[in-house]
DSSP file (Angstrom, degrees, kcal/mol; ACC not computed):
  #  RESIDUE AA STRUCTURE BP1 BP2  ACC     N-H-->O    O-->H-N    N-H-->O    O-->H-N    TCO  KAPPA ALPHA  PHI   PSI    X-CA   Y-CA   Z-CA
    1    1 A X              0   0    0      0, 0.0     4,-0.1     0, 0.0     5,-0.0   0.000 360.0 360.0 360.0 125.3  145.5  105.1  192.4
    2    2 A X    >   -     0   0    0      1,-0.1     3,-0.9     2,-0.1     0, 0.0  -0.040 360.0-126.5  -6.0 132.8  142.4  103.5  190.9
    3    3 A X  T 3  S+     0   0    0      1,-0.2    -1,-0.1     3,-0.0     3,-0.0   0.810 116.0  54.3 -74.9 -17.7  143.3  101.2  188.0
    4    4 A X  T 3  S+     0   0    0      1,-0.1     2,-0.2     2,-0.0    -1,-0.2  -0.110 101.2  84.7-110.9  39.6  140.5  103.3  186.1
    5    5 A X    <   -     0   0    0     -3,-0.9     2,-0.3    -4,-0.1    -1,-0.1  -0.769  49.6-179.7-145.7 138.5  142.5  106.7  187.0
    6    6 A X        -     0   0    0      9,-0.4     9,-3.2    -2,-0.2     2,-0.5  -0.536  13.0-155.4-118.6 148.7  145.2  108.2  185.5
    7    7 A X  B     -A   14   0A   0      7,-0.3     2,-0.3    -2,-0.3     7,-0.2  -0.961  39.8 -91.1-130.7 144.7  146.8  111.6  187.0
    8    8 A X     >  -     0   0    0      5,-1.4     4,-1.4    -2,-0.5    28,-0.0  -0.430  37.4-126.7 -58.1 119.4  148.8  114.1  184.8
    9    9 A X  T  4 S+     0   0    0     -2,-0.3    -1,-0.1     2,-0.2     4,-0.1   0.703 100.5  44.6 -32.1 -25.7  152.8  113.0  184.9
   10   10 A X  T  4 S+     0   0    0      2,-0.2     3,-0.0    34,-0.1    32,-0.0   0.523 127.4  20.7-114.9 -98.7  154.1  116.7  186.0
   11   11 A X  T  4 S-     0   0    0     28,-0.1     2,-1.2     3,-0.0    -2,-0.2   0.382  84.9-130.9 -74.3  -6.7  151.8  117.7  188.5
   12   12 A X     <  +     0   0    0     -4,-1.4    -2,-0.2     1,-0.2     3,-0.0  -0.998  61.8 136.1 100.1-104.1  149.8  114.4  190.2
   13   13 A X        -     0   0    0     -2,-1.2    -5,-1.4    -6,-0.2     2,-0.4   0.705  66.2 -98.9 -61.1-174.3  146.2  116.3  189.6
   14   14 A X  B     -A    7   0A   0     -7,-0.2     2,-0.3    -3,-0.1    -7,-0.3  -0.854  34.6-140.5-113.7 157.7  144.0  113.8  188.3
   15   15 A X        -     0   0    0     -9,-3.2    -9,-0.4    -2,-0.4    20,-0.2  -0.951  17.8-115.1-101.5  99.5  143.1  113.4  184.5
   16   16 A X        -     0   0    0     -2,-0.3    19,-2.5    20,-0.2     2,-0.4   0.131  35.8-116.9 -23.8 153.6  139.7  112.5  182.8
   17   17 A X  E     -B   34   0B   0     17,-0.2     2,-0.4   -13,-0.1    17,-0.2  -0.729  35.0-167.5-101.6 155.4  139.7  109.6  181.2
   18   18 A X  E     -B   33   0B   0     15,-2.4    15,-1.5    -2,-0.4     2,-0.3  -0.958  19.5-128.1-165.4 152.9  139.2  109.3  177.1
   19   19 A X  E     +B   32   0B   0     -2,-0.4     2,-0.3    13,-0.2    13,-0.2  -0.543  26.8 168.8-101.2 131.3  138.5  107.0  174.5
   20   20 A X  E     -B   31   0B   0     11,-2.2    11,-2.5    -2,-0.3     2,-0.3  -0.794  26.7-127.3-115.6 156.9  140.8  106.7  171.2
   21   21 A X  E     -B   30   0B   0     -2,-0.3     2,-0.3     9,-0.2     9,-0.2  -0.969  13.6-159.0-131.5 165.1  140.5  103.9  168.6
   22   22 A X  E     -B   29   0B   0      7,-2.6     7,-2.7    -2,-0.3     2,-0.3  -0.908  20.8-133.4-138.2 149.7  142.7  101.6  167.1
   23   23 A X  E     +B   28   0B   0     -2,-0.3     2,-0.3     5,-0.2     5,-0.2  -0.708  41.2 163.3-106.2 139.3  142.5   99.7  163.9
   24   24 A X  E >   -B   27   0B   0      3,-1.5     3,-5.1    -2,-0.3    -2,-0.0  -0.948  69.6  -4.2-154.6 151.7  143.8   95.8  165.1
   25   25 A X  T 3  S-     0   0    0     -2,-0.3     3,-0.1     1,-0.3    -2,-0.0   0.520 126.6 -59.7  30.1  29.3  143.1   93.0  163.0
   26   26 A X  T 3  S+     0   0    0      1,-0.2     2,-0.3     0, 0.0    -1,-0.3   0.691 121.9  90.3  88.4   8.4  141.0   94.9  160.3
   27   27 A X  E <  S-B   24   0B   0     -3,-5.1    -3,-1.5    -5,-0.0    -1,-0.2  -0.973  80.4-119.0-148.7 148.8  138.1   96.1  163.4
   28   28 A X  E     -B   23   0B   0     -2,-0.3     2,-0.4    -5,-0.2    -5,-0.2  -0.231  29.6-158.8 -68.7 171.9  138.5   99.3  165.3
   29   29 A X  E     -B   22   0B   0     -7,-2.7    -7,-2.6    -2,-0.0     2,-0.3  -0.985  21.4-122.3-144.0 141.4  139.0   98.9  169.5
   30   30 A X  E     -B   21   0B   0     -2,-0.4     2,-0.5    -9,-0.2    -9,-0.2  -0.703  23.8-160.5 -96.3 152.2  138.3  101.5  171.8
   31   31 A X  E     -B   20   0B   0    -11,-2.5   -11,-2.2    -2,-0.3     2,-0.2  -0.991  12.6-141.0-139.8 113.2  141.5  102.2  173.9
   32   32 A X  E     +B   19   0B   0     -2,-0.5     2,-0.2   -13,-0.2   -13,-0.2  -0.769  41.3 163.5-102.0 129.0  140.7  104.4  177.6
   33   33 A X  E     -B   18   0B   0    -15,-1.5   -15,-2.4    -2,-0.2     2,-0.4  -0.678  40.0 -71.7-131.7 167.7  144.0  107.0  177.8
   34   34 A X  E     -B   17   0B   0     -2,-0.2   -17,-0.2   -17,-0.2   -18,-0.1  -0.635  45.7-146.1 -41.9 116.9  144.9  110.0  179.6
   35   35 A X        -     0   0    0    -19,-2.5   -17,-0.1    -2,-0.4    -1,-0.1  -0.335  33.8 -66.6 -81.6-166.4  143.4  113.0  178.8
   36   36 A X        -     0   0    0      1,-0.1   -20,-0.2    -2,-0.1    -1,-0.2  -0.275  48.5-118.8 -64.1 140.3  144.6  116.4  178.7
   37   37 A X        -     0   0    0      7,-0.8     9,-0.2     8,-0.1    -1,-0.1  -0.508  20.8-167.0 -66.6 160.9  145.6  118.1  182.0
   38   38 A X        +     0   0    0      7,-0.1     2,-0.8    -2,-0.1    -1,-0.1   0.075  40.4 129.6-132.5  32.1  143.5  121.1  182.8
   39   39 A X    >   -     0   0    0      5,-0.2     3,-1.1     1,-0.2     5,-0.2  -0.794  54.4-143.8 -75.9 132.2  145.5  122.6  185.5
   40   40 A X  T 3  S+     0   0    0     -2,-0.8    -1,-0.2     1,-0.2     5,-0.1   0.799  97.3  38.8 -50.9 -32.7  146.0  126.2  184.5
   41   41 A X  T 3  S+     0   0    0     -3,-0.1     2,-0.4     3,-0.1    -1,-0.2   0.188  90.8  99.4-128.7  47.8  149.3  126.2  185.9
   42   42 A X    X   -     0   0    0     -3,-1.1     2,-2.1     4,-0.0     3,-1.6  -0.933  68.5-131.8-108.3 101.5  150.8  122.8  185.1
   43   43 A X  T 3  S+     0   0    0     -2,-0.4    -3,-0.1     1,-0.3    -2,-0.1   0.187 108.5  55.2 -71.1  41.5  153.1  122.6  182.1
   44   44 A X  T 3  S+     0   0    0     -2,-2.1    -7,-0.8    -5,-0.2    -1,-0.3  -0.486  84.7 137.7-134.0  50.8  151.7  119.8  180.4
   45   45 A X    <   -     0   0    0     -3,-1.6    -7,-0.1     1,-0.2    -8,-0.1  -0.287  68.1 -84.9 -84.8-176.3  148.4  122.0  180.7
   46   46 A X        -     0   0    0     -9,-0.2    -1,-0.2     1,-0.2     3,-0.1  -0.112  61.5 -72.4 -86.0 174.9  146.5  121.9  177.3
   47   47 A X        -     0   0    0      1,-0.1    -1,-0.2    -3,-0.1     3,-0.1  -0.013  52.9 -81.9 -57.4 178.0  147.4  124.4  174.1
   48   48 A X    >   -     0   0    0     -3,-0.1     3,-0.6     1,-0.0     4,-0.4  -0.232  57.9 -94.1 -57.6 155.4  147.1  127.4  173.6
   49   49 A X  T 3  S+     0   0    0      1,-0.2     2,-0.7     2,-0.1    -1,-0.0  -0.617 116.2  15.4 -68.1 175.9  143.2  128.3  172.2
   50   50 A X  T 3> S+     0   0    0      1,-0.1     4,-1.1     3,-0.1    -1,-0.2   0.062  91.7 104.4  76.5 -31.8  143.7  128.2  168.6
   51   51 A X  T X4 S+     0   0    0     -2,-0.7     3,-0.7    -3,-0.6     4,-0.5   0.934  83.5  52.6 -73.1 -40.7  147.0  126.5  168.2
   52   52 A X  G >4 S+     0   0    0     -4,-0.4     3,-2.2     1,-0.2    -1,-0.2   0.959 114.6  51.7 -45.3 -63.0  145.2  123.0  166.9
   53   53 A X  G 34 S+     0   0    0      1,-0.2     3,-0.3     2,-0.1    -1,-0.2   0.559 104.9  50.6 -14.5 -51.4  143.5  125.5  164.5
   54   54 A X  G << S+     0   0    0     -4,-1.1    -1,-0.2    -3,-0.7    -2,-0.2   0.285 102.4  58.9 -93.0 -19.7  146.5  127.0  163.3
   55   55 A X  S <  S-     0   0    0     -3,-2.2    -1,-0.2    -4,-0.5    -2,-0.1  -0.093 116.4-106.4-122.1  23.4  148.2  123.7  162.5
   56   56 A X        -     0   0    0     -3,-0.3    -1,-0.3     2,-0.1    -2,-0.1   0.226  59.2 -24.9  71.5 170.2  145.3  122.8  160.0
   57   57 A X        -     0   0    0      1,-0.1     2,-0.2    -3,-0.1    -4,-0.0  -0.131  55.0-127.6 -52.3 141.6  142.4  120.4  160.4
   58   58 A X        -     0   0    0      1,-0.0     2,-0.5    -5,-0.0    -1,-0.1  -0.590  21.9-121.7 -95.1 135.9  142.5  117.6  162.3
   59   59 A X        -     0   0    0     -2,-0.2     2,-0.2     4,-0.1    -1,-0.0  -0.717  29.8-145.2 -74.3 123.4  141.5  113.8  160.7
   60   60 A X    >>  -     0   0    0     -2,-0.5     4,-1.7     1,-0.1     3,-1.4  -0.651  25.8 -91.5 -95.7-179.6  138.9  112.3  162.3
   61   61 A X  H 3> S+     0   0    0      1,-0.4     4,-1.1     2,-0.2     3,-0.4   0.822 129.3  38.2 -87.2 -63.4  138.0  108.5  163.1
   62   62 A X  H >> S+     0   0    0      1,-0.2     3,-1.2     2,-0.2     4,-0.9   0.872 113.5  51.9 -86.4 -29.5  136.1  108.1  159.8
   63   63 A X  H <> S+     0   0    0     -3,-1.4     4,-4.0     1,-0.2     5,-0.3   0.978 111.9  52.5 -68.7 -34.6  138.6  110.4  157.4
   64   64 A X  H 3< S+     0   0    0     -4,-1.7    -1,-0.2    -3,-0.4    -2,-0.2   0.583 108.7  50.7 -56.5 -18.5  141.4  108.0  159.0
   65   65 A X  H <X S+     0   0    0     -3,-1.2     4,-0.6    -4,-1.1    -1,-0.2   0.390 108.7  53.5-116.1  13.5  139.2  104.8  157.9
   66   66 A X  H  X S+     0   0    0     -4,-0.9     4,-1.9    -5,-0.3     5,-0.3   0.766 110.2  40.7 -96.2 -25.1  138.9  106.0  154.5
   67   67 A X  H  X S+     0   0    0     -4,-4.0     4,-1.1     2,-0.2    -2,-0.2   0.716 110.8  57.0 -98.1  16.3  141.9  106.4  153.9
   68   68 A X  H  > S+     0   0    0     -5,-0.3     4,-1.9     2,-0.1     5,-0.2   0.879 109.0  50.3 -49.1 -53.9  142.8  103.2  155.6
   69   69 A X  H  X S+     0   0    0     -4,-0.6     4,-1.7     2,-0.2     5,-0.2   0.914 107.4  56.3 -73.8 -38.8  140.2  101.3  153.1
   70   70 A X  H  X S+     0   0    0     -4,-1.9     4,-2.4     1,-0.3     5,-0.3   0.969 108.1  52.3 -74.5 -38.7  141.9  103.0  150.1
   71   71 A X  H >X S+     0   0    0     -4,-1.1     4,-2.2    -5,-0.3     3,-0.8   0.955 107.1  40.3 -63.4 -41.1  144.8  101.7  151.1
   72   72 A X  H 3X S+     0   0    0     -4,-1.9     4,-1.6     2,-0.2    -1,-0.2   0.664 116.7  53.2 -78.1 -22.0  144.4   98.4  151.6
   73   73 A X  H 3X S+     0   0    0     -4,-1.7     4,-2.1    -3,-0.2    -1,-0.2   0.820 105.3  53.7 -53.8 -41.0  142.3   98.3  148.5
   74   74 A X  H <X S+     0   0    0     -4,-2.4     4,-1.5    -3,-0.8     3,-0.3   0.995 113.0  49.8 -52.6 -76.5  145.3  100.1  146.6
   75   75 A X  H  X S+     0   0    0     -4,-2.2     4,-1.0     1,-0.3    -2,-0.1   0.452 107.1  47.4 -44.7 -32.1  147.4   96.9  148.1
   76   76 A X  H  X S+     0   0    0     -4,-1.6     4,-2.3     2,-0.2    -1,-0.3   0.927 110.3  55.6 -80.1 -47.7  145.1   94.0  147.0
   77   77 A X  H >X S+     0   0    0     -4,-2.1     3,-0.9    -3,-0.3     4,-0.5   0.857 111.3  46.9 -36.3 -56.6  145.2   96.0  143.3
   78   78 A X  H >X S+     0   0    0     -4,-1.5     4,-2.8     1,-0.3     3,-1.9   0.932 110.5  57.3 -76.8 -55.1  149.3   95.5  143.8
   79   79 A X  H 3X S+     0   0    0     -4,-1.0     4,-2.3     1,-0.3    -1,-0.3   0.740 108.7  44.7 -24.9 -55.7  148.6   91.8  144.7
   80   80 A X  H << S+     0   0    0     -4,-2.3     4,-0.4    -3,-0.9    -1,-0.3   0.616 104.1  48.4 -73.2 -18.3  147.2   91.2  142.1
   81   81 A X  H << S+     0   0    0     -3,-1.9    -2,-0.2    -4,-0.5    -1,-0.2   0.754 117.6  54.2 -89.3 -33.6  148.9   92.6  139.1
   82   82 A X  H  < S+     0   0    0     -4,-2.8    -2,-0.2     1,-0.2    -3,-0.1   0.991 119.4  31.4 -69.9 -46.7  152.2   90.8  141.0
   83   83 A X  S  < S-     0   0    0     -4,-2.3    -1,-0.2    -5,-0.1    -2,-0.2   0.765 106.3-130.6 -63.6 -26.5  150.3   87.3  141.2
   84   84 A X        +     0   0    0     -4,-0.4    -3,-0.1     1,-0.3    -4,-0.1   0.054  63.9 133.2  92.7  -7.3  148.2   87.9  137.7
   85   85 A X              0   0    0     -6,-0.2    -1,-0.3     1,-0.2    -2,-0.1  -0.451 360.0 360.0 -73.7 147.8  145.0   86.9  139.5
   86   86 A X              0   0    0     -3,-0.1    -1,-0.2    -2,-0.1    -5,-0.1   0.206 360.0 360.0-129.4 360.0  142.0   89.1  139.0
């Protein structure tokens, strides 16, 4: 296998590739994964339609770096009141 191709664990077929990010040292990095299988008759096939739906909204990249910045905003506020500096 290709180092830039990944096949689905339960049935070999082969997988698109897809990009997630990750917060490391305070800037995001794009990280190339497995995607989803889409053999119909593979059990590690995708959900159901609907089920993501059904389990409420999904965060995306930006709702996950806001609240990422409130936190770490929250955290210098804590800093500060412990050290007294303002």
């Amino acid at each position: 296998m290709d180092s830039g191709e990944y096949a689905c664990p339960v049935c070999g077929q082969p997988v698109d590739t897809v990009v997630r990010r990750h917060k490391t040292l305070g800037a995001w990095v794009p990280a190339w994964v497995p995607g989803p299988c889409r053999n119909p008759r593979c059990t590690a096939g995708p959900e159901e339609p609907g089920a993501a739906r059904a389990a409420g909204p999904r965060e995306t990249d930006r709702d996950t770096q806001d609240r990422e910045n409130r936190q770490d905003r929250q955290q210098h506020r804590d800093r500060q009141k412990i050290t007294g500096h303002h």
